[in-house]
OpenMM code with the backbone's topology and positions (N, CA, C; nanometers):
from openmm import Vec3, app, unit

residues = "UNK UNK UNK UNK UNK UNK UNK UNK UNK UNK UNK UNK UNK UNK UNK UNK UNK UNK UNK UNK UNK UNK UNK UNK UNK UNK UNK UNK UNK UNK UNK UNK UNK UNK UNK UNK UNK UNK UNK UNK UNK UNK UNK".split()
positions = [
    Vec3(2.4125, 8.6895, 12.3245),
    Vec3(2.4663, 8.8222, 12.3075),
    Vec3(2.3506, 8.9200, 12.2929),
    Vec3(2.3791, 9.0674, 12.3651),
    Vec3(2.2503, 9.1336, 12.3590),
    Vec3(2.2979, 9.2417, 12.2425),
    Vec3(2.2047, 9.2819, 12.1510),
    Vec3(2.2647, 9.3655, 12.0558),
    Vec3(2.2467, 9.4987, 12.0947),
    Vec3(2.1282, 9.5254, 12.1356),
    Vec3(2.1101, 9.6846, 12.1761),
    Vec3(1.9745, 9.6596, 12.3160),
    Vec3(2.0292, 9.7713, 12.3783),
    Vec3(1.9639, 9.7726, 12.4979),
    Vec3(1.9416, 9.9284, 12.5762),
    Vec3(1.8431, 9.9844, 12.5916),
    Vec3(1.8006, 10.1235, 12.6325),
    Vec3(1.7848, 10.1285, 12.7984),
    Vec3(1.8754, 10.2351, 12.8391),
    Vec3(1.8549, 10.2700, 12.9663),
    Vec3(1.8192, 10.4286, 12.9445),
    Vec3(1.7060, 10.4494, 13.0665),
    Vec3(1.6895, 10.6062, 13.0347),
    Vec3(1.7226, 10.6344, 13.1875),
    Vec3(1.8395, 10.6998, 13.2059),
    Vec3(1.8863, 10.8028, 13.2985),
    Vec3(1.8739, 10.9464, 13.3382),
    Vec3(1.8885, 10.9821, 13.4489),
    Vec3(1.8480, 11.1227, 13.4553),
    Vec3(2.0028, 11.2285, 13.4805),
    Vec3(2.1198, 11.1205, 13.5407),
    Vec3(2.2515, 11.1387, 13.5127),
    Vec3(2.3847, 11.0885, 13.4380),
    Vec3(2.3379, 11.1382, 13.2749),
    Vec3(2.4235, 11.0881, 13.2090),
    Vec3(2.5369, 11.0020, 13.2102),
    Vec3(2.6033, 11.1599, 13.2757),
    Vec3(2.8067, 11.1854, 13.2985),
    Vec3(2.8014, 11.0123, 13.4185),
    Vec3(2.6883, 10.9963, 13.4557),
    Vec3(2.7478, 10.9459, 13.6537),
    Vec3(2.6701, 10.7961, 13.6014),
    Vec3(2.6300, 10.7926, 13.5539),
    Vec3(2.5839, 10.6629, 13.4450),
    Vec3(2.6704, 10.6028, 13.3092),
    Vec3(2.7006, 10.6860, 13.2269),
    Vec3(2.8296, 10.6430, 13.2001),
    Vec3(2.9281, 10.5947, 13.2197),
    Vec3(2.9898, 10.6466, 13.3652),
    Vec3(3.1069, 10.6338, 13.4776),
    Vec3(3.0817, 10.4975, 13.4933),
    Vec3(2.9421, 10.4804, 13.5569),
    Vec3(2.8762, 10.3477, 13.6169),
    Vec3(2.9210, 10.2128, 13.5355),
    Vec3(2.8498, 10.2039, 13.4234),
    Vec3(2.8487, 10.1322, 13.3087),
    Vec3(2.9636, 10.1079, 13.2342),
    Vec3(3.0797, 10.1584, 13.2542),
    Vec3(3.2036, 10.1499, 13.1952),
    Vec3(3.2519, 10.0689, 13.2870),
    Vec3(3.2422, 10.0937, 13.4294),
    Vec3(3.3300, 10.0400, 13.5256),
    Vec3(3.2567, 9.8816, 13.5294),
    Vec3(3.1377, 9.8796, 13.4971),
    Vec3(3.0814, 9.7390, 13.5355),
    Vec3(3.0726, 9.6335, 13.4085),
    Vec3(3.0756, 9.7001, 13.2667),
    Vec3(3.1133, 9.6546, 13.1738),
    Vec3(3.2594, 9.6131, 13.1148),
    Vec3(3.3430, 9.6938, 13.1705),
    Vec3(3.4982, 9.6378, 13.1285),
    Vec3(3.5093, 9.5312, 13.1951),
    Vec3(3.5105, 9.4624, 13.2550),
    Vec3(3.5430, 9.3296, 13.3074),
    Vec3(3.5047, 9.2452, 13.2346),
    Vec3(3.4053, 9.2478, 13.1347),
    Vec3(3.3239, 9.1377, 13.0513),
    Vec3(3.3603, 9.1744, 12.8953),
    Vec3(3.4366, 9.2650, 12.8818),
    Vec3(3.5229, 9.3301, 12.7534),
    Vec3(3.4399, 9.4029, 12.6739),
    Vec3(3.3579, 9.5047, 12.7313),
    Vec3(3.2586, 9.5913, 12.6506),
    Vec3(3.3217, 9.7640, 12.6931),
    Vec3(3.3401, 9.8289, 12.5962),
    Vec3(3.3605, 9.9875, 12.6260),
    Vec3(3.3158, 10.0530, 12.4727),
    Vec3(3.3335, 10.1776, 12.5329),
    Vec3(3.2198, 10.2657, 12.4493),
    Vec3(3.3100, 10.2864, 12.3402),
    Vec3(3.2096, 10.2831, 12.1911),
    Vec3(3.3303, 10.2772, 12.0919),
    Vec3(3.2470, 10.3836, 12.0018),
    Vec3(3.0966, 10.3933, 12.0183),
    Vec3(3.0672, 10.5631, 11.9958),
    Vec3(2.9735, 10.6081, 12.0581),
    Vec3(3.0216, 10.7521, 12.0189),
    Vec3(2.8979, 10.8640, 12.0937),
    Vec3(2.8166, 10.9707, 12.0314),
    Vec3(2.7186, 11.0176, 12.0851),
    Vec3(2.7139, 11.1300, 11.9471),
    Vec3(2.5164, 11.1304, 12.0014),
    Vec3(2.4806, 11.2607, 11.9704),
    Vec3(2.3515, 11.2695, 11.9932),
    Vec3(2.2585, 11.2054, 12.1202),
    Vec3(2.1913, 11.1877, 12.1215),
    Vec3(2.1287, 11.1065, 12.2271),
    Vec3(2.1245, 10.9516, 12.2967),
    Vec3(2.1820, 10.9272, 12.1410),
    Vec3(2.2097, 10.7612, 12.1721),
    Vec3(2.3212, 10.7383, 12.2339),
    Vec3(2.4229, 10.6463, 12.3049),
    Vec3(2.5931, 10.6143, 12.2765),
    Vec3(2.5666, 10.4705, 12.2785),
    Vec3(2.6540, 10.4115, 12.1877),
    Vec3(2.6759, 10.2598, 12.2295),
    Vec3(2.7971, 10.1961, 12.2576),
    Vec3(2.7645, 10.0633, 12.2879),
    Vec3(2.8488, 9.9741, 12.3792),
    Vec3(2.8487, 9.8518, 12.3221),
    Vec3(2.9922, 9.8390, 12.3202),
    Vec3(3.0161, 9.6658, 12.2272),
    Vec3(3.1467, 9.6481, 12.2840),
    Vec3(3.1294, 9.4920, 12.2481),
    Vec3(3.2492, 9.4472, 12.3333),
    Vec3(3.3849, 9.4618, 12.2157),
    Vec3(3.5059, 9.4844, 12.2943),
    Vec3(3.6540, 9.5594, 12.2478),
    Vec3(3.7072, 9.4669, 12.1988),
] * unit.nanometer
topology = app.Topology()
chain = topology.addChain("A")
for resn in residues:
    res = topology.addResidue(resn, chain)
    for name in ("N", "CA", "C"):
        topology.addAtom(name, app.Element.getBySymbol(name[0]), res)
């Protein structure tokens, strides 16, 4: 299991999109947000 992991993007909104769609299949969605960070754990 990976606990935390940093991607630096230059399109948030379209990286987000990305990462939701390729992470729900494996049961991970975004459970917060806030400032610069957001994270991702599985649901």
């Amino acid at each position: 299991m990976i606990d935390h992991l940093g991607i630096a993007v230059s399109d948030f909104e379209r990286a987000k999109k990305f990462y939701q769609q390729a992470l729900a299949p494996l049961g991970y969605a975004v459970v917060m947000e806030g400032g610069a960070e957001h994270g991702h754990t599985p649901a």
